[in-house]
VOROMI-707022 format. One line per field, with one value per atom (N, C-alpha, C, O): residue number from 1; residue in three letters; atom name; x, y, z. Coordinates in steps of 0.2 Angstrom, whole numbers, m for minus. Example, Ala and Ser with C-alpha at 12.3 -4.5 7.8 and 13.67 -1.06 7.14 Angstrom:
num: (1; 1; 1; 1; 2; 2; 2; 2)
residuo: (ALA; ALA; ALA; ALA; SER; SER; SER; SER)
atomo: (N; CA; C; O; N; CA; C; O)
x: (66; 62; 66; 71; 64; 68; 64; 67)
y: (m28; m22; m16; m17; m11; m5; 0; 6)
z: (39; 39; 39; 42; 35; 36; 39; 40)
END
This chain:
num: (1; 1; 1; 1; 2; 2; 2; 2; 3; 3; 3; 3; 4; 4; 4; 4; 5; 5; 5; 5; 6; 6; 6; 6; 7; 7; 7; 7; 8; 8; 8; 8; 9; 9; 9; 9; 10; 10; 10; 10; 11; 11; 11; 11; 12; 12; 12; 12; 13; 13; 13; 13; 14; 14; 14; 14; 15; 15; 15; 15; 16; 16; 16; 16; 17; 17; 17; 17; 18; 18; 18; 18; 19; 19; 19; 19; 20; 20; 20; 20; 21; 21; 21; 21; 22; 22; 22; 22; 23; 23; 23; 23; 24; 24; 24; 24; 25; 25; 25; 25; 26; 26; 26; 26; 27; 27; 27; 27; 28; 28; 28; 28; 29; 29; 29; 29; 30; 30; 30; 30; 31; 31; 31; 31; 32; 32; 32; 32; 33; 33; 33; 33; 34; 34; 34; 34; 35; 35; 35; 35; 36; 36; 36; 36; 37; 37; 37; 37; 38; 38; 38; 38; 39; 39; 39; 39; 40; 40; 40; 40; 41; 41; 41; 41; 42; 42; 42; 42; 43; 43; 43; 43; 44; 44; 44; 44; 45; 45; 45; 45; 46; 46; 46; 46; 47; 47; 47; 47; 48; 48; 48; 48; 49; 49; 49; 49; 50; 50; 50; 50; 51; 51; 51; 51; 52; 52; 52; 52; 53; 53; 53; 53; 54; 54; 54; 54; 55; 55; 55; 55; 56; 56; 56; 56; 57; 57; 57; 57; 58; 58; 58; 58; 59; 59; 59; 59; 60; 60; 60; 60; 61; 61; 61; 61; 62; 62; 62; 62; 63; 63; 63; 63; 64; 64; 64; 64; 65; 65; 65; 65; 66; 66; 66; 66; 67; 67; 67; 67; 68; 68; 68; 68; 69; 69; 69; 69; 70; 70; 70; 70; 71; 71; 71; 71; 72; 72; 72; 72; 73; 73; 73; 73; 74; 74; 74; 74; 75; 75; 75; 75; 76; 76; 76; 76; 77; 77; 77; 77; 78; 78; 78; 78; 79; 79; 79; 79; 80; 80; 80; 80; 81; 81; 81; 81; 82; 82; 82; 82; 83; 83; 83; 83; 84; 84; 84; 84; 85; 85; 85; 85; 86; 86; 86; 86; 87; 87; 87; 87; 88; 88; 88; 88; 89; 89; 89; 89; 90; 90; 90; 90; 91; 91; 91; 91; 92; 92; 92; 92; 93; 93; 93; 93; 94; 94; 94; 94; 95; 95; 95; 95; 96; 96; 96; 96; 97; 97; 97; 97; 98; 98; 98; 98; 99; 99; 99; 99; 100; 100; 100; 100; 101; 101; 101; 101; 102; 102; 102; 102; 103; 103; 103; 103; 104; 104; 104; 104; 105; 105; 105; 105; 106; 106; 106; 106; 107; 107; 107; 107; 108; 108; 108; 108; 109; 109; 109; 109; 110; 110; 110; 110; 111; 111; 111; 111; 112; 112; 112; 112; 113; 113; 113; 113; 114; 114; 114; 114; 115; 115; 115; 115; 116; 116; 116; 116; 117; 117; 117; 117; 118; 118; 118; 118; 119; 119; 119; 119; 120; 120; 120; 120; 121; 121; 121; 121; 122; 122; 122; 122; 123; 123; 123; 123; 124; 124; 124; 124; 125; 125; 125; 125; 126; 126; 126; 126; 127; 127; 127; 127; 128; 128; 128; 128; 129; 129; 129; 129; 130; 130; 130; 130; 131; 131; 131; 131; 132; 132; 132; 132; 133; 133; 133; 133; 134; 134; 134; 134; 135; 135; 135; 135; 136; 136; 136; 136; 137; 137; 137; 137; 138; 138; 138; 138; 139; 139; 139; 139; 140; 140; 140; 140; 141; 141; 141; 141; 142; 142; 142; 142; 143; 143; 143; 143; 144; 144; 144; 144; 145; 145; 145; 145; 146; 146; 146; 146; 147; 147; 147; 147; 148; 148; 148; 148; 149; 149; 149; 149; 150; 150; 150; 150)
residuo: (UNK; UNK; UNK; UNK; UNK; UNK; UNK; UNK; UNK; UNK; UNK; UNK; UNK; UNK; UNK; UNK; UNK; UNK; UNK; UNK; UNK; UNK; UNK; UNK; UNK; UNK; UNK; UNK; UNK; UNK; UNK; UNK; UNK; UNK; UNK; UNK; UNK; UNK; UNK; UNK; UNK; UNK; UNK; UNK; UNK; UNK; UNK; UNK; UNK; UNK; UNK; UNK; UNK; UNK; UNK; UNK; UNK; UNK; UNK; UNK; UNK; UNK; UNK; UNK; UNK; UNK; UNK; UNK; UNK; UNK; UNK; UNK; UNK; UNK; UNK; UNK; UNK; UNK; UNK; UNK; UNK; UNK; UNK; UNK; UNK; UNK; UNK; UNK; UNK; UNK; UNK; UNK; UNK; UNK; UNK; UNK; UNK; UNK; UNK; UNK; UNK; UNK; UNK; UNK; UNK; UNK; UNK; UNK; UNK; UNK; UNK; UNK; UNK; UNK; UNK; UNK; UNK; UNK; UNK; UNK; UNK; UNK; UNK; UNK; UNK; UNK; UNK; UNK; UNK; UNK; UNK; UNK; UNK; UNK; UNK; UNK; UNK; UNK; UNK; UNK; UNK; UNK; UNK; UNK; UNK; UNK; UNK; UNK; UNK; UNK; UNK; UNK; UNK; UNK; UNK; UNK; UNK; UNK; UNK; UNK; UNK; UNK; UNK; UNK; UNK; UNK; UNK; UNK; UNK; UNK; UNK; UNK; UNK; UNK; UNK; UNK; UNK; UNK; UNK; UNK; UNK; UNK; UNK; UNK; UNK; UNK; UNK; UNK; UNK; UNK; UNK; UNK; UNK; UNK; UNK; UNK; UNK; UNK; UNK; UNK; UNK; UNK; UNK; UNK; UNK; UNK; UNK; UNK; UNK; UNK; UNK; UNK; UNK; UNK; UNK; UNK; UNK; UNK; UNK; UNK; UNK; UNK; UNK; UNK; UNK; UNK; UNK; UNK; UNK; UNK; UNK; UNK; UNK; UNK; UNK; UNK; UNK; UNK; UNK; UNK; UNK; UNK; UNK; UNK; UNK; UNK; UNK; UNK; UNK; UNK; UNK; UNK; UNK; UNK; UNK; UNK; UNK; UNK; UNK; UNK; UNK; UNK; UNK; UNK; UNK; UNK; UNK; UNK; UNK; UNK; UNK; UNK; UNK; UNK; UNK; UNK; UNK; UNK; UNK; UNK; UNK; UNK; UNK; UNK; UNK; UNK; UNK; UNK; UNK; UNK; UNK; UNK; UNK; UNK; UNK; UNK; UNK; UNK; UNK; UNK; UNK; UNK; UNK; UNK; UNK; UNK; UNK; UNK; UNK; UNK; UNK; UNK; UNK; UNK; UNK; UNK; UNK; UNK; UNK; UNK; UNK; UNK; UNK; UNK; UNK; UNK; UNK; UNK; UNK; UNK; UNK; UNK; UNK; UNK; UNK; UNK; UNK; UNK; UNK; UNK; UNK; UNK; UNK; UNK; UNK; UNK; UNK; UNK; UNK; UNK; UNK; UNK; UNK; UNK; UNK; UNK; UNK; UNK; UNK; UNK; UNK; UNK; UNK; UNK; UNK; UNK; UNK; UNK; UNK; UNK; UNK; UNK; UNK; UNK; UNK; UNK; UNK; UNK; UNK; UNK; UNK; UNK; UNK; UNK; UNK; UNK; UNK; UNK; UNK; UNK; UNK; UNK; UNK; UNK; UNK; UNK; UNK; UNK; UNK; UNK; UNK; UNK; UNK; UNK; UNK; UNK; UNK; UNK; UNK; UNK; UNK; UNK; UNK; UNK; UNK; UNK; UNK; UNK; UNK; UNK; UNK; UNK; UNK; UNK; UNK; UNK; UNK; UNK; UNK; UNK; UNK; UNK; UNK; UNK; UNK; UNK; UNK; UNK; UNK; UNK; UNK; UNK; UNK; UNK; UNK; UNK; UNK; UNK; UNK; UNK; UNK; UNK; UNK; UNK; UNK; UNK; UNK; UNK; UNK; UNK; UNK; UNK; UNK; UNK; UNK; UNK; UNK; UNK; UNK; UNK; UNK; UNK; UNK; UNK; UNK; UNK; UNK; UNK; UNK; UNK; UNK; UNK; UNK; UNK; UNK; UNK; UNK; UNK; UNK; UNK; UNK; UNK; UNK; UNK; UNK; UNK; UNK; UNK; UNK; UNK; UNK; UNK; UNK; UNK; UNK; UNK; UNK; UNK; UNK; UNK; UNK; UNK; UNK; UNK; UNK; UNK; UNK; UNK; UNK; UNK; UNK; UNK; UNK; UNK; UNK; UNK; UNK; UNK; UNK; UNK; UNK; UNK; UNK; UNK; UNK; UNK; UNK; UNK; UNK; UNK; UNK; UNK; UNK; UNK; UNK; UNK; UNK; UNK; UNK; UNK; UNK; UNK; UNK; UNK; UNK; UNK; UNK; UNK; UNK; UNK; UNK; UNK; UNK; UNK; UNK; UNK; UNK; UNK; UNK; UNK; UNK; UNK; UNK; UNK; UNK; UNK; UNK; UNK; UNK; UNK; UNK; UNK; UNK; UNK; UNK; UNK; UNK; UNK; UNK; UNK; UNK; UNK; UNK; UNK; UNK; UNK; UNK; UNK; UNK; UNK)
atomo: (N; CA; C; O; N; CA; C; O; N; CA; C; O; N; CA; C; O; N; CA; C; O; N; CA; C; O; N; CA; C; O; N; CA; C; O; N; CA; C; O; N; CA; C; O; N; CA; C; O; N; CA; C; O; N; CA; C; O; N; CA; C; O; N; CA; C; O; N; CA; C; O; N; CA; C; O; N; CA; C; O; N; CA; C; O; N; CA; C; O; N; CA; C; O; N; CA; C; O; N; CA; C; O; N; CA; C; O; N; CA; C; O; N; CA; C; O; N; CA; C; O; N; CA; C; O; N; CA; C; O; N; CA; C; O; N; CA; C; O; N; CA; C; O; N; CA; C; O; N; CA; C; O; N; CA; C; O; N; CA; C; O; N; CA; C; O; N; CA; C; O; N; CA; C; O; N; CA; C; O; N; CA; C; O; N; CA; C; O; N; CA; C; O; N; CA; C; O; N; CA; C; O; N; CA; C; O; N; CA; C; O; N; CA; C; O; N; CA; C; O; N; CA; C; O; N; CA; C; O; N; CA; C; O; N; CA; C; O; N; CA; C; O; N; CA; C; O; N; CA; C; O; N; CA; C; O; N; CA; C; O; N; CA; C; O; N; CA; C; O; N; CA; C; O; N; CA; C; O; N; CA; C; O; N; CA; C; O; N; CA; C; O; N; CA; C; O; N; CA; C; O; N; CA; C; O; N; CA; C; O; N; CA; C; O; N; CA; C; O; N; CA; C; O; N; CA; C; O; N; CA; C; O; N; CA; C; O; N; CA; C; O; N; CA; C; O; N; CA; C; O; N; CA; C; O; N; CA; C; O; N; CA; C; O; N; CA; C; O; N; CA; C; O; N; CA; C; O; N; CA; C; O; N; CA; C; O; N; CA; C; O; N; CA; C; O; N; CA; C; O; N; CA; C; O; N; CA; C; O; N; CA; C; O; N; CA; C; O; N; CA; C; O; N; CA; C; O; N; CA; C; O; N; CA; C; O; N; CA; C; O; N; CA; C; O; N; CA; C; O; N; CA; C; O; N; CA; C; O; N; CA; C; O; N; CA; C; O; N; CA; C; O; N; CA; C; O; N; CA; C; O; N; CA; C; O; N; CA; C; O; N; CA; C; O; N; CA; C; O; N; CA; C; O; N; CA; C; O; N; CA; C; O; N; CA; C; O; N; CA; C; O; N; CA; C; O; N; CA; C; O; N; CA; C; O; N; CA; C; O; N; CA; C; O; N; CA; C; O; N; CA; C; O; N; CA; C; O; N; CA; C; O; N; CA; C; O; N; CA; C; O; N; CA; C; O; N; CA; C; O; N; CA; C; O; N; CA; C; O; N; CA; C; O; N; CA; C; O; N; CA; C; O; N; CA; C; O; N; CA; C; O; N; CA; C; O; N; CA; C; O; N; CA; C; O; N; CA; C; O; N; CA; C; O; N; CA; C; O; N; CA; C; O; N; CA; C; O; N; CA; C; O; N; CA; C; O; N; CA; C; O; N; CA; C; O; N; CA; C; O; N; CA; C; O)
x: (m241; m240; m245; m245; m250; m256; m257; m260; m251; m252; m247; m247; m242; m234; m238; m237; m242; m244; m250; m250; m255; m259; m256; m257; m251; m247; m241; m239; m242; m236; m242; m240; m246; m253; m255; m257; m256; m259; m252; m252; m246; m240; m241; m243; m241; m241; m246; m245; m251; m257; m257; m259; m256; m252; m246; m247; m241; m237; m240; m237; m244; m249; m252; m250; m256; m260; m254; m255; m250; m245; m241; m239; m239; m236; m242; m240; m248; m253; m254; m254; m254; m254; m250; m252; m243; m239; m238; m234; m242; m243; m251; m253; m252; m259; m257; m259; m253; m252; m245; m244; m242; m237; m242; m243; m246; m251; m254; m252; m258; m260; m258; m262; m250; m246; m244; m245; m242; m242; m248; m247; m254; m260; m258; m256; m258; m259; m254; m255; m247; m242; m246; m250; m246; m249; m253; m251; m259; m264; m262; m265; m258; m254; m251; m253; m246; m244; m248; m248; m252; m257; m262; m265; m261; m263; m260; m263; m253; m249; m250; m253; m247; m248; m253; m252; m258; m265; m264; m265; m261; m263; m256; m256; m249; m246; m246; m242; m252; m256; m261; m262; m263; m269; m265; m266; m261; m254; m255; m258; m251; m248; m254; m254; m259; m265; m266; m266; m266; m269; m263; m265; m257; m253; m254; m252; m255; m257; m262; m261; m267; m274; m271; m271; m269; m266; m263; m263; m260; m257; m258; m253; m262; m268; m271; m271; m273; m278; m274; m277; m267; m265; m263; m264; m261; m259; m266; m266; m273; m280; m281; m283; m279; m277; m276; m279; m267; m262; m266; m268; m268; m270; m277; m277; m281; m287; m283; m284; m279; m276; m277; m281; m270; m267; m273; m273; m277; m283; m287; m289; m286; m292; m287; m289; m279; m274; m274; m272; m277; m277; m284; m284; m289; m294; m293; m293; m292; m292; m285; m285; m282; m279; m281; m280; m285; m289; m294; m294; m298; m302; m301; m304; m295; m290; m287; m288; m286; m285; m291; m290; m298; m303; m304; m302; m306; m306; m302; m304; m294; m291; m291; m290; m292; m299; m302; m302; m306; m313; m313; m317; m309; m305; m304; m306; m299; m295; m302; m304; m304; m311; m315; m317; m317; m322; m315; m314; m311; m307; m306; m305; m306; m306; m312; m312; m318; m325; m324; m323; m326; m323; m321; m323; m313; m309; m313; m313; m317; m318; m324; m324; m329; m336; m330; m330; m327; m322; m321; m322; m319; m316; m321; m321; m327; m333; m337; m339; m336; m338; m335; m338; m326; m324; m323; m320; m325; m325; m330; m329; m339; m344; m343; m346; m339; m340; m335; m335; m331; m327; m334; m335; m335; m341; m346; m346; m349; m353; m348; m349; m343; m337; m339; m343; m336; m337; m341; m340; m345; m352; m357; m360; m355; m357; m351; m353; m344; m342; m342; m342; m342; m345; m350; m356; m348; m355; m360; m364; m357; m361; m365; m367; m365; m369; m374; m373; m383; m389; m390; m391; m390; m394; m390; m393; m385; m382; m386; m383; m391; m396; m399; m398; m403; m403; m398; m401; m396; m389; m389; m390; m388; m385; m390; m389; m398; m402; m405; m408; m403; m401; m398; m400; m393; m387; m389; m389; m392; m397; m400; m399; m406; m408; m408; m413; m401; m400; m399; m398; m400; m400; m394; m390; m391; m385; m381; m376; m385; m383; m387; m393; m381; m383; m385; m382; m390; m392; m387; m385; m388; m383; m387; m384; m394; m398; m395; m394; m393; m394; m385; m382; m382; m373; m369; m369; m368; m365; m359; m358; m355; m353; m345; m345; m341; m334; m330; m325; m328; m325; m328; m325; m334; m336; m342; m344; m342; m346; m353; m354; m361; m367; m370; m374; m365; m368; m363; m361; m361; m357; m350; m346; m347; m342; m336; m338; m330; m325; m326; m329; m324; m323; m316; m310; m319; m314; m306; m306; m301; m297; m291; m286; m289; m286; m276; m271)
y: (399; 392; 389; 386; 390; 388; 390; 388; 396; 396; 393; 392; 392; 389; 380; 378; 378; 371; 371; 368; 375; 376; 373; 369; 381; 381; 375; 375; 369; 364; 356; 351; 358; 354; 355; 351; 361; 362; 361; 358; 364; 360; 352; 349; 349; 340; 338; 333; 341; 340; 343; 339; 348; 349; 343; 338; 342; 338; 331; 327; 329; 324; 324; 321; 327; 328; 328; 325; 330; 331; 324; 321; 323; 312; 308; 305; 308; 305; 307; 303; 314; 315; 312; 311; 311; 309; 302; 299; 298; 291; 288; 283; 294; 293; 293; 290; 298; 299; 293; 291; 293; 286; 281; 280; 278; 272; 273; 269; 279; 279; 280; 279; 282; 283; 274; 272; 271; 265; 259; 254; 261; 258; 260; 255; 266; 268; 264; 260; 266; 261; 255; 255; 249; 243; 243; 240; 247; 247; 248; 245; 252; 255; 248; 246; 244; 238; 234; 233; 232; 227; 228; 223; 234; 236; 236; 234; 238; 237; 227; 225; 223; 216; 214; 210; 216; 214; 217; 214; 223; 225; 223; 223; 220; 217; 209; 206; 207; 200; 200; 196; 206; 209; 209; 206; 212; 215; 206; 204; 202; 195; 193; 193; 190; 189; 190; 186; 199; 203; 200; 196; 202; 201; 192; 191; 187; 181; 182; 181; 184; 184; 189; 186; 192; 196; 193; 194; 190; 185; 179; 176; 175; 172; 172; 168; 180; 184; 183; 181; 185; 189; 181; 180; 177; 169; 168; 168; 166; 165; 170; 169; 179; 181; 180; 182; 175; 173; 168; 170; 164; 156; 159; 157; 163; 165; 169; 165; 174; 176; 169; 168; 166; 158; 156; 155; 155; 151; 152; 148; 161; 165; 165; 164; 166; 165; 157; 155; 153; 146; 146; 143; 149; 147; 152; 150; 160; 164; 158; 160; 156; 151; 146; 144; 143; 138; 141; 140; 144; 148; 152; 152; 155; 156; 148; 147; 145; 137; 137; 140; 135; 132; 138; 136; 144; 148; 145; 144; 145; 142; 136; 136; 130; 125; 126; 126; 129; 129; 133; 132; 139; 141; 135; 134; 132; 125; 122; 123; 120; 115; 120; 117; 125; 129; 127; 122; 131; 130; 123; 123; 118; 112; 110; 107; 111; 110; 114; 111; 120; 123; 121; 121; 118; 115; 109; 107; 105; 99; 101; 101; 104; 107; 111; 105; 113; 114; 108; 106; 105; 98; 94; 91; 94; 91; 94; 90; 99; 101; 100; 100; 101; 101; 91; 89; 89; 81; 79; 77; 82; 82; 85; 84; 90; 95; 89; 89; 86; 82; 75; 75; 71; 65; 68; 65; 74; 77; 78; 73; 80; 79; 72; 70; 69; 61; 59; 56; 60; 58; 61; 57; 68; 68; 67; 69; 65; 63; 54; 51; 50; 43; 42; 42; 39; 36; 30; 29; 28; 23; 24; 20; 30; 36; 37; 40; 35; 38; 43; 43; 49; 55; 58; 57; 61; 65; 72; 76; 74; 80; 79; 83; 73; 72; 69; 68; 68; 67; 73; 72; 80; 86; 89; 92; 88; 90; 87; 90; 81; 77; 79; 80; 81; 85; 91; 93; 96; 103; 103; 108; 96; 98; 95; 94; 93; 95; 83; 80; 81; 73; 73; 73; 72; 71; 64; 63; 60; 54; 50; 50; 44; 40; 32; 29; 30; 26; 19; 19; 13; 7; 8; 8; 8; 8; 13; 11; 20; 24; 24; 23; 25; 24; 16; 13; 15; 10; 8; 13; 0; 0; 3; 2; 6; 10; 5; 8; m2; m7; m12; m16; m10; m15; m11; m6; m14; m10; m13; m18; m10; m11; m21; m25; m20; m28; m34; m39; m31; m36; m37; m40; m34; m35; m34; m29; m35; m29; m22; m21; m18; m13; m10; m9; m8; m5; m1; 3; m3; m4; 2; m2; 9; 11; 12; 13)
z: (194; 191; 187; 182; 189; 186; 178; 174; 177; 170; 166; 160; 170; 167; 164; 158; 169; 170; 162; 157; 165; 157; 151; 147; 153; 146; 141; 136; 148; 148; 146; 145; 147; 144; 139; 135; 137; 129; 125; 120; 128; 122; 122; 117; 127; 128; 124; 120; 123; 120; 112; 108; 109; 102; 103; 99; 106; 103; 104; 100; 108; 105; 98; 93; 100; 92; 85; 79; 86; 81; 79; 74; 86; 86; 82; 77; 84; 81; 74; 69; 73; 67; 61; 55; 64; 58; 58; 54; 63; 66; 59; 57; 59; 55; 49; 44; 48; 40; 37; 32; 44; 39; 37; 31; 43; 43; 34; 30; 34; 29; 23; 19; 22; 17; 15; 9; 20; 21; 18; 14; 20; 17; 11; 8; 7; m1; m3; m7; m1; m5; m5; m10; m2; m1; m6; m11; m6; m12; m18; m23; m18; m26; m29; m35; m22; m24; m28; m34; m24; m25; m32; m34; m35; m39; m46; m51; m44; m50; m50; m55; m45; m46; m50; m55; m49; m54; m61; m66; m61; m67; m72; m78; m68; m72; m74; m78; m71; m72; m79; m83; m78; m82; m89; m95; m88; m94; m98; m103; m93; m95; m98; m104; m95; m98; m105; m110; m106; m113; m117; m120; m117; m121; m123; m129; m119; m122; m127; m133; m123; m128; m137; m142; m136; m142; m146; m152; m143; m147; m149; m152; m147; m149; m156; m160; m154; m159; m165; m171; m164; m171; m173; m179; m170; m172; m177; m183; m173; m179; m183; m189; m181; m190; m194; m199; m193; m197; m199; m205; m198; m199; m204; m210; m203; m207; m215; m220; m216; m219; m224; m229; m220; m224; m227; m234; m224; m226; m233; m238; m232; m236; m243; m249; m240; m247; m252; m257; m249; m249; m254; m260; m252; m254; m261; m267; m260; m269; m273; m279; m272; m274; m280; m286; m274; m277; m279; m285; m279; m285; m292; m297; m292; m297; m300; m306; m299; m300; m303; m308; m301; m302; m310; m315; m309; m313; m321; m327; m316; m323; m328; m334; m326; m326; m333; m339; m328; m330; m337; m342; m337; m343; m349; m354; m345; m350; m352; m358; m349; m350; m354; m360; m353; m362; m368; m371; m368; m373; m375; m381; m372; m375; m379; m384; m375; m377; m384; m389; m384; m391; m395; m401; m392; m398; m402; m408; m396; m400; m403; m410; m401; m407; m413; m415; m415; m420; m423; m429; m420; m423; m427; m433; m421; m423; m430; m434; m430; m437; m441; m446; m441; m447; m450; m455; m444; m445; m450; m455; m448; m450; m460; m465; m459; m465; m469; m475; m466; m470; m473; m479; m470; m471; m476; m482; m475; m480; m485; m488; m487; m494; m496; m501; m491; m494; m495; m500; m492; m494; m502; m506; m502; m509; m515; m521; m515; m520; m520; m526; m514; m516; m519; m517; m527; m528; m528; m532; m520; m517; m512; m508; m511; m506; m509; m514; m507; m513; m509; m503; m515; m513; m509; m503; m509; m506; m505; m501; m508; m507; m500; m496; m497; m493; m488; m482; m488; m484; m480; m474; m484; m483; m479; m474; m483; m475; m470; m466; m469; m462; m458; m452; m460; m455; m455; m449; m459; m458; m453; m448; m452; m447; m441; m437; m440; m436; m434; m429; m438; m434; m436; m431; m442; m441; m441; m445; m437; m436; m442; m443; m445; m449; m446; m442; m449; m449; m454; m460; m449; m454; m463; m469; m462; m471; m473; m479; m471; m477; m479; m484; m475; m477; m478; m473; m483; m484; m479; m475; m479; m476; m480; m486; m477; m484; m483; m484; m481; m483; m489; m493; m488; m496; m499; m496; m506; m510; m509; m505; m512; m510; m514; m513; m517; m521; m516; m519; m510; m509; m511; m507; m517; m519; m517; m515; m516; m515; m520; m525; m516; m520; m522; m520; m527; m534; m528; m523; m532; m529; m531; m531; m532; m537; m534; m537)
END
């Protein structure tokens, strides 16, 4: 009997260890799920988070884009401008000369203009501008008079 009894101990005891066994390993399948849980939770928080931020991001993208299309805009504009503005400056130094080229006409076919030779290097060098003495007034003639009338 002493061996039947051994033998009926060392089973109770494997079937112990083996109850325990799967008593540990549920526990601890148990723990890992939990943890698994707990982890997917955070990282689907994490997710909600990131995709905020991202979309954030791509929002002040859009708005910099805007911005940046706003601003070559108006530099194209200013650009165009400032185009307009030489060409007009141009147009009028044009103008201006052919205004000046016209006075010098006049001025050497009036014969109450003295010295139209000087007149013309006046404006040569560059003064240009007539003094009330040297150009008569072209509503009246120099002695006062009306002038000749045709």
């Amino acid at each position: 009997m002493d061996n039947t009894i051994l033998i009926w101990i060392i089973v109770a005891a494997v079937v112990l260890v083996a109850i325990v066994a799967t008593v540990v390993m549920r526990n601890r399948v148990t723990t890992q799920r939990a943890r698994a849980r707990k982890i997917r939770e955070q990282a689907d928080n994490d997710r909600i988070e990131l995709e905020r931020r991202e979309a954030e991001a791509a929002k002040m993208d859009a708005e910099a884009r805007m911005a940046q299309a706003e601003a070559d805009a108006r530099t194209a504009d200013a650009a165009l401008l400032q185009k307009q503005a030489q060409e007009r400056s141009e147009h009028a130094r044009d103008s201006r000369s052919e205004v000046d080229a016209q006075l010098r006409t006049a001025d050497r076919i009036d014969p109450d203009v003295p010295d139209p030779a000087r007149r013309d290097d006046d404006l040569a060098d560059g003064g240009g501008g007539r003094t009330s003495a040297e150009v008569p007034d072209r509503g009246s003639a120099r002695d006062g008079s009306d002038p000749p009338r045709t």
